[in-house]
C-alpha positions in Angstrom: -135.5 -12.8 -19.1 -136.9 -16.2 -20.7 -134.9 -16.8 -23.9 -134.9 -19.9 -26.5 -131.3 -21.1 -26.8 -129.9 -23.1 -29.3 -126.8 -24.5 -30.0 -126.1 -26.8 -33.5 -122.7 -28.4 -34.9 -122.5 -29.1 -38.4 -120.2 -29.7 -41.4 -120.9 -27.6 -44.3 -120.1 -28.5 -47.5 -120.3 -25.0 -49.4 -116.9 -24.2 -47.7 -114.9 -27.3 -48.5 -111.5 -27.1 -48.5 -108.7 -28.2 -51.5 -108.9 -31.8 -49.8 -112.4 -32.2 -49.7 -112.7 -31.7 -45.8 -115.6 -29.9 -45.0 -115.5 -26.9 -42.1 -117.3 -27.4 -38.4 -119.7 -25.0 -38.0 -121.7 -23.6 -35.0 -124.8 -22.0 -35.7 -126.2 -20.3 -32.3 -129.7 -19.2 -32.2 -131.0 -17.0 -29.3 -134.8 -16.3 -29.8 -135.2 -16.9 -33.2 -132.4 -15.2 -34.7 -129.2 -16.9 -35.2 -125.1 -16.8 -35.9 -122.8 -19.1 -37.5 -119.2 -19.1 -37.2 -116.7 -21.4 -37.9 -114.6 -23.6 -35.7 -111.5 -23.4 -38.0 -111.9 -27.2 -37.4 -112.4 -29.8 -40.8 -113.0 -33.1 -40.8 -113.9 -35.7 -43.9 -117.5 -35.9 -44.9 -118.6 -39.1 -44.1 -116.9 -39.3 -40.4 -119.1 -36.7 -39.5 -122.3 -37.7 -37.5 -125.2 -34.6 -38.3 -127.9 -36.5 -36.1 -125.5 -36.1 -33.2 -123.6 -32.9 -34.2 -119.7 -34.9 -33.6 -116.6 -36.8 -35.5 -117.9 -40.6 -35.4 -115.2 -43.1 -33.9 -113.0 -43.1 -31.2 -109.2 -41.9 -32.5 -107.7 -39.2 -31.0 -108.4 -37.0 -34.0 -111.9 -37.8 -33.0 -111.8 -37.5 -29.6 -109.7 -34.1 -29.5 -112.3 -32.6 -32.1 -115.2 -33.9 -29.8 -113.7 -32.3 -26.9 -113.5 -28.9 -28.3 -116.9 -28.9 -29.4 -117.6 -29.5 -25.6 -115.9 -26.7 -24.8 -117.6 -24.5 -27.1 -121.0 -26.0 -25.7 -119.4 -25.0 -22.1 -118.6 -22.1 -22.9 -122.0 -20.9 -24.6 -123.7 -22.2 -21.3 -121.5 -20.6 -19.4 -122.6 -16.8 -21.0 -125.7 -17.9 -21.0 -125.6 -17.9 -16.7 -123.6 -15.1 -16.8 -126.1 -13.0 -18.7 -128.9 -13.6 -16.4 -126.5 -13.6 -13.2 -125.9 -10.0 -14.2 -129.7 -9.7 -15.5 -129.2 -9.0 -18.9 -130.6 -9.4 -22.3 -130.5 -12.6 -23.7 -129.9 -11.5 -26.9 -127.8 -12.8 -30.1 -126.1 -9.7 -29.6 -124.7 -10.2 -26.2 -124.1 -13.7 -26.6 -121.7 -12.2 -29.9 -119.9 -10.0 -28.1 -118.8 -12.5 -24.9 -118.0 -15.0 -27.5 -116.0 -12.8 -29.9 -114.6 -10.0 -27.7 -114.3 -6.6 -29.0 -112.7 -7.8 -32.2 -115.8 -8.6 -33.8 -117.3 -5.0 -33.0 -114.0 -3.3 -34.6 -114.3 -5.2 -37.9 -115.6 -2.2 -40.3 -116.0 -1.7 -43.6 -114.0 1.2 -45.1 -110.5 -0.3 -44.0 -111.2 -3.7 -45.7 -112.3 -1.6 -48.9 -109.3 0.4 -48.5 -107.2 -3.0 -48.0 -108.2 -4.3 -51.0 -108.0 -1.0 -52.6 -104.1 -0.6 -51.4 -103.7 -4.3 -53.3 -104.5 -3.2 -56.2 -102.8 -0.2 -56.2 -99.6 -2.5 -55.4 -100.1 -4.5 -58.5 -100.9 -1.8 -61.1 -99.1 -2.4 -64.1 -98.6 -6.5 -63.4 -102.3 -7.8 -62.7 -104.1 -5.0 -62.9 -104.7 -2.0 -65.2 -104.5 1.9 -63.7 -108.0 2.2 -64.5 -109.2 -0.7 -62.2 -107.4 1.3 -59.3 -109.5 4.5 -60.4 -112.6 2.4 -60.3 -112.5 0.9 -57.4 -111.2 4.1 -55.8 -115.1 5.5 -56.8 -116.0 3.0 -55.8 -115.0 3.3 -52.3 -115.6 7.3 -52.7 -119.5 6.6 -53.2 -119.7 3.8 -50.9 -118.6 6.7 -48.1 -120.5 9.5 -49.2 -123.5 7.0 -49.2 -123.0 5.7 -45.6 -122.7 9.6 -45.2 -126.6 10.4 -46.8 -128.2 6.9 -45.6 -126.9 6.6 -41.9 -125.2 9.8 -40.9 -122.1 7.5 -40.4 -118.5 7.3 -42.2 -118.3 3.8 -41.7 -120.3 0.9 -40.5 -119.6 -2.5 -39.2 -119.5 -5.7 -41.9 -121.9 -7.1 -39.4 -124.5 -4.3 -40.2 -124.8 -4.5 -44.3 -127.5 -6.7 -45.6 -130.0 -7.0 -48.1 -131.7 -3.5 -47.5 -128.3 -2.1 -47.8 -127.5 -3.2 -50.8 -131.0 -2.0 -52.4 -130.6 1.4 -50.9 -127.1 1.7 -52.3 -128.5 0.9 -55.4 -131.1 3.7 -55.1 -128.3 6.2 -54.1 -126.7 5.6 -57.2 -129.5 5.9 -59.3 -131.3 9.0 -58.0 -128.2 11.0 -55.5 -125.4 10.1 -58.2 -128.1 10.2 -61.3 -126.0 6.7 -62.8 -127.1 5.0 -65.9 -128.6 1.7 -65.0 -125.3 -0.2 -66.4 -122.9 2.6 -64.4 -125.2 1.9 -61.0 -124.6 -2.1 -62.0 -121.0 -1.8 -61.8 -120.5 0.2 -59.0 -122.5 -2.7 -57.0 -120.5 -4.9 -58.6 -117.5 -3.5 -57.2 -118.6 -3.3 -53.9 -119.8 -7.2 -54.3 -116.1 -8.1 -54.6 -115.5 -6.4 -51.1 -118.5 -8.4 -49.5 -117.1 -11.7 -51.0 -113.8 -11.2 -49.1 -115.6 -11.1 -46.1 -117.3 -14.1 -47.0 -113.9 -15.6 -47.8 -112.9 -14.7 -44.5 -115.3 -15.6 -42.5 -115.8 -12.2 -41.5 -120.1 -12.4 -42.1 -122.3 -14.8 -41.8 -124.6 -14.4 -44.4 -124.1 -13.1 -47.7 -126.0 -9.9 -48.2 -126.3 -10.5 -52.2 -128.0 -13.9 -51.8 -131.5 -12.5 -53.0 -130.1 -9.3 -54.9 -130.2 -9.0 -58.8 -129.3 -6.1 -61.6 -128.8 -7.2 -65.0 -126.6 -4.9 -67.7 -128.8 -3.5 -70.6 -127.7 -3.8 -73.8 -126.4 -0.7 -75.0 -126.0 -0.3 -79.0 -122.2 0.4 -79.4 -122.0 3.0 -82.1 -119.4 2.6 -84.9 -118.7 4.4 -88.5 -120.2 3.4 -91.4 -117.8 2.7 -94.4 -118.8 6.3 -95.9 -118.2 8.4 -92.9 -114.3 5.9 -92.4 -114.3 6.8 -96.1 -114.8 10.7 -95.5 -112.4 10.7 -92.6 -109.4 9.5 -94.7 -110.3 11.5 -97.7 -110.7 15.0 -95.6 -107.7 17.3 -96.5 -107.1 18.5 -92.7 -104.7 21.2 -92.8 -104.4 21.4 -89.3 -101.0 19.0 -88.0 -102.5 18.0 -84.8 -105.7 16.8 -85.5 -103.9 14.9 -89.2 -102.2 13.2 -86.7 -105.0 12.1 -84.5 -107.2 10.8 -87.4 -104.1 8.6 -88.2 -103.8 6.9 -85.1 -107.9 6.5 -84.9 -107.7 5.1 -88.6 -105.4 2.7 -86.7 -107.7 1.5 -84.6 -110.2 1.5 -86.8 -108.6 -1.4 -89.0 -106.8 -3.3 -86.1 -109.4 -3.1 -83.6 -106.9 -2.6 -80.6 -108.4 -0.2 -77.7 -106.8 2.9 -76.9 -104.0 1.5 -74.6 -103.2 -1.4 -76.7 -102.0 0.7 -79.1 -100.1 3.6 -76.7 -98.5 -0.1 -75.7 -97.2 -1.2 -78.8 -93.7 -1.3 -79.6 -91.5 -1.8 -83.5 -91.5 -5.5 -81.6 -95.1 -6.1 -81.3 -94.8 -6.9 -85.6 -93.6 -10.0 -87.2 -94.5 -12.5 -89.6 -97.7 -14.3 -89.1 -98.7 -18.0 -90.5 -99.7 -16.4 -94.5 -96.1 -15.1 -94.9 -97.1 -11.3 -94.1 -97.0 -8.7 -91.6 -99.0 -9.4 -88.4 -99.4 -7.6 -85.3 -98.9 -9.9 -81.8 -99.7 -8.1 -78.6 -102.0 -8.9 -75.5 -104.8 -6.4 -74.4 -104.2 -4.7 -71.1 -107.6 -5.0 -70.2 -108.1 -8.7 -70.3 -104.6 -10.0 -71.1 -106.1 -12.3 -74.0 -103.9 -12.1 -77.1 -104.3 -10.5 -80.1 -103.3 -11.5 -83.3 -103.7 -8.8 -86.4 -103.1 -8.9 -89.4 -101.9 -5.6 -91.4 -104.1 -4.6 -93.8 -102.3 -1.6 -96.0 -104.0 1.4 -94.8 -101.9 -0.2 -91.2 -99.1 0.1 -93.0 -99.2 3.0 -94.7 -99.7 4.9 -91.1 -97.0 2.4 -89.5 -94.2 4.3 -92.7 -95.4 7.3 -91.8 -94.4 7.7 -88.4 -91.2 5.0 -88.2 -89.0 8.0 -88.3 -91.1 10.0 -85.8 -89.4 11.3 -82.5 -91.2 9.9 -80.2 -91.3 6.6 -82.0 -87.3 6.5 -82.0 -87.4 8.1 -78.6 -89.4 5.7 -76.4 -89.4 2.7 -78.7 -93.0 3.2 -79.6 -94.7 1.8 -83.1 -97.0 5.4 -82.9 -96.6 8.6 -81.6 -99.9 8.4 -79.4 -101.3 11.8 -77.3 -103.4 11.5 -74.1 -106.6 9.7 -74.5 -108.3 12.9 -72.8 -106.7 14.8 -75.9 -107.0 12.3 -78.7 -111.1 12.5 -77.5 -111.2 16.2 -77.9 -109.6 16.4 -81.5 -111.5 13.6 -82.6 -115.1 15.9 -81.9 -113.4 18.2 -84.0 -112.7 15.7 -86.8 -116.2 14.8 -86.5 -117.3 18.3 -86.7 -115.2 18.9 -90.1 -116.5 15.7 -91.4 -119.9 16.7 -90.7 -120.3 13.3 -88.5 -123.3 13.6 -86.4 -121.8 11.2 -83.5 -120.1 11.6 -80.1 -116.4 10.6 -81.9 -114.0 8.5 -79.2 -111.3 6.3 -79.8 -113.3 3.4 -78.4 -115.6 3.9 -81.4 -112.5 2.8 -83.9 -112.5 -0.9 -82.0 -116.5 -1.0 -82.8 -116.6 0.2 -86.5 -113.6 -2.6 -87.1 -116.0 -5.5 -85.4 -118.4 -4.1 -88.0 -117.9 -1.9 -90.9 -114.8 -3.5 -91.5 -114.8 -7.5 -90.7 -118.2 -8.9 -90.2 -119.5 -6.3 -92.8 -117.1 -7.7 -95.0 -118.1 -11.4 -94.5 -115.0 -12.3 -92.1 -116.5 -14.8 -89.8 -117.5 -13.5 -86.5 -114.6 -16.5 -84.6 -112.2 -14.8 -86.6 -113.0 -11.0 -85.5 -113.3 -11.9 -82.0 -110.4 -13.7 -82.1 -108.4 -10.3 -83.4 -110.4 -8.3 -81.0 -109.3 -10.7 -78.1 -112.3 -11.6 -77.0 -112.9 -14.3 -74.0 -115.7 -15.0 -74.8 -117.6 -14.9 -78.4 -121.0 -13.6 -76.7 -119.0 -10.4 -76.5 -118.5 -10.5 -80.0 -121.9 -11.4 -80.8 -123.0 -8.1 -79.7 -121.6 -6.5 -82.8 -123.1 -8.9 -85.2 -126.8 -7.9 -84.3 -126.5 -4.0 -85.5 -126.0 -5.2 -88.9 -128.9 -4.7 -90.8 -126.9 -4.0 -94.3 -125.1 -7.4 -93.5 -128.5 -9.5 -92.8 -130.1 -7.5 -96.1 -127.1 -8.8 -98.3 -127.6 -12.2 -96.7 -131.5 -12.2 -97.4 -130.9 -10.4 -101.6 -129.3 -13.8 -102.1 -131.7 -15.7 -100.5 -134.4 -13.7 -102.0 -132.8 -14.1 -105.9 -132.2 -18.0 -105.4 -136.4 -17.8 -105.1 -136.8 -15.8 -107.7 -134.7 -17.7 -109.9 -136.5 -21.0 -108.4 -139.6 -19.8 -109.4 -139.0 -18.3 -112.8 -137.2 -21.9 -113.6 -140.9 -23.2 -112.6 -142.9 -21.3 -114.2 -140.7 -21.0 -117.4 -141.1 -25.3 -117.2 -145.1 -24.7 -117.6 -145.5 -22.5 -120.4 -143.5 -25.3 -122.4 -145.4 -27.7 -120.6 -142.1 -29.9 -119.7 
C-alpha cells in the first residue's frame, strides 16, 4: 500500500495567454508516473514564486489564488486517506478519477473527431473547400476501422493515445490500407489536428506527437512537353465531347488554374490588367491566395469559343466545365489518340504551365508562382528542378562564351599580340 506522492505548482509559460499571464499548473505524481492539469488560474510571470510553488505578496489577488492552491493540496491529501481507508491502489489512476469525476473517463475520441468534422462540414464553401470535408471524413473512417484491427474497440479514450499509437497507426496505413508514404503522411497529419485540439483544450496532458516524425517525398509532378501540348491542339478530334475537354485542359494548361478554379470562374473574373490587356483576377479555392493571369491568345481563342455556349449564358460561367471524374476519363482517351504515354489529368495542365510554358520559356520563377498563387515560392521551386532542357540552354550559353573566350585567346597567340 506504500506509495510516493507528489504534489508540484507551477506556471508554465508554453501556454501563455494573449496578456502574457502564464497558466497554474498541478503536476501530481503517484509512484513515478505523473498528471498535469491546469488550475484555469494565471497569474504574471514574475509574481510567481517556483521555489515555493505560490503568488508572491500579500493582495487579495494573492491571497485568494494561494488559498485555492491549499485547497487543491487538501483535497489531494484528502484521496490520498481515502484510498488507503478503503485499501486501495495508490495509483495515478485512482487519484484521476476522485479528482476528475466520471467526466474525465467519458472524454473519447471519435465524438471530438466527429465535432470537428461537423465544423467543417458547417463552413464548406466559406473557409473550407468540399474536398477538406471528404478528407477528413477518411480520415475519421480509418482512424475507426484502425481502433477496430489494433484494439478490438470503436473508440478509445483521449487519455489512452500516445506515442505507440501514433506509430501503429502509421503502420496500419502503410501495410492494412497499402498507402503511399506521402498518402500515410497526410492521413496522420489529419489526425494531428484532432490531437492539437485536445491539447488546446486541455483535454491531454502530453502531446503524443512530441517524438513522432514523417517527412513528404518528393514526388516528380509530371507535365507535357511542348510537342505532346503541340500534338494535343493539332489532333483533328472528330468526336464533340472529348474536342470539348481538350479545350478546357488547353485552358489550364496556359493559365495554370486547378480544376475548380476554373469550374469557378465567371465573364467577371476578366478585366484589364496593369499592360493595358486582358487579365484573369480570381482566388484559388484551395488556398484562397490570388491569382493574377494574363491571357495569352490560345486563352482567348477558347474564351470566343464558348461565350455564346448554353451553359456559359445559363449559369454565368466563363467555360462550360463537365465533372472532374469525367473530364479525367476523356482526357485518357485524348492521351490515347495522341499516342501520349502518361496517366492524362487535369491537374497535369497546372504542371506543364509551371514548366513547358513559363519557366521553360525564361519567365522568372517569382512571376509563375505568383500566377500559380503560390504561398510560398518553395512550392514553386519544385517545378524548376525537372528542367533539364532549361538548365542545358542555360549551360550552351555558358559553354559558347568559353569557347569564344578561348578561341579570342588562342587566335591572340598565333599573331603573337
Amino acid at each position: 500500500m506504500k506509495a510516493k506522492v507528489n504534489l508540484h505548482f507551477y506556471a508554465k509559460s508554453t501556454k501563455a495567454n494573449s496578456k502574457g499571464q502564464f497558466p497554474i499548473y498541478v503536476r501530481l505524481t503517484v509512484n513515478g508516473i505523473r498528471t498535469e492539469y491546469s488550475t484555469k488560474k494565471f497569474i504574471e510571470p514574475n509574481r510567481w514564486l517556483s521555489e515555493v510553488g505560490k503568488m508572491k505578496g500579500t493582495t487579495e489577488e494573492a491571497r485568494s489564488i494561494n488559498s485555492y492552491l491549499d485547497l487543491i493540496k487538501s483535497k489531494v491529501l484528502d484521496i490520498q486517506m481515502e484510498l488507503i481507508h478503503k485499501n486501495q491502489e495508490l495509483s495515478i489512476d485512482n487519484f484521476k478519477e476522485l479528482l476528475f469525476g466520471s467526466d474525465e473517463k467519458q472524454r473519447m475520441l471519435v465524438p471530438i473527431f466527429q465535432d470537428h468534422n461537423n465544423k467543417i462540414k458547417e463552413l464548406v464553401g466559406k473557409e473550407y473547400a468540399h474536398g477538406t470535408l471528404e478528407r477528413y471524413t477518411t480520415s475519421l473512417k480509418h482512424t475507426i476501422e484502425f481502433l477496430e484491427w489494433k484494439y478490438n474497440v470503436s473508440d478509445i479514450e483521449i487519455s489512452k493515445i500516445n506515442h505507440a499509437f501514433i506509430t501503429d497507426y502509421e503502420f496500419y496505413l502503410r501495410s492494412v490500407r497499402n498507402c503511399s508514404n506521402n498518402t500515410a503522411v497526410k492521413y496522420i497529419k489529419n489526425f494531428s489536428k484532432i490531437i492539437k485540439i485536445c491539447l488546446a483544450n486541455d483535454w491531454l496532458e502530453k502531446n503524443p506527437f512530441a517524438n513522432y516524425k514523417a517527412k513528404v517525398k518528393e514526388v516528380e509532378r509530371v507535365y507535357l512537353t511542348e510537342e505532346e501540348v503541340q500534338n494535343i491542339i493539332e489532333k483533328d478530334l472528330k468526336n464533340h465531347r472529348l474536342s470539348h475537354v481538350r479545350d478546357i485542359f488547353l485552358f489550364s494548361c496556359f493559365t495554370g488554374l486547378a480544376y475548380i478554379d476554373v469550374k469557378n470562374l465567371t465573364k467577371s473574373h476578366i478585366s484589364i490588367g496593369i499592360d493595358g490587356e486582358k487579365w484573369i483576377f480570381t482566388h484559388r479555392q484551395k488556398t484562397e491566395s490570388a491569382s493574377k493571369i494574363p491571357i495569352l491568345p490560345v486563352t482567348q481563342m477558347i474564351i470566343d469559343k464558348y461565350e455564346n455556349h448554353p451553359q456559359c449564358v445559363g449559369e454565368n460561367k466563363l467555360l462550360p466545365i463537365l465533372s472532374n471524374q469525367k473530364m479525367n476519363a476523356y482526357l485518357k482517351e485524348i492521351a490515347g489518340v495522341c499516342k501520349i504515354d502518361k496517366e492524362l489529368t487535369f491537374h497535369i495542365a497546372r504542371h506543364t504551365f509551371a514548366t513547358t510554358v513559363t519557366l521553360t520559356n525564361g519567365v522568372p520563377i517569382e512571376s509563375v508562382s505568383k500566377m500559380l498563387g503560390h504561398k510560398n515560392l518553395r512550392t514553386t521551386q519544385h517545378y524548376a528542378k525537372v528542367l533539364d532542357r532549361k538548365v542545358s540552354e542555360d549551360m550552351q550559353i555558358l559553354r559558347n562564351k568559353f569557347s569564344n573566350y578561348l578561341n579570342s585567346k588562342n587566335d591572340s597567340s598565333a599573331t603573337g599580340t
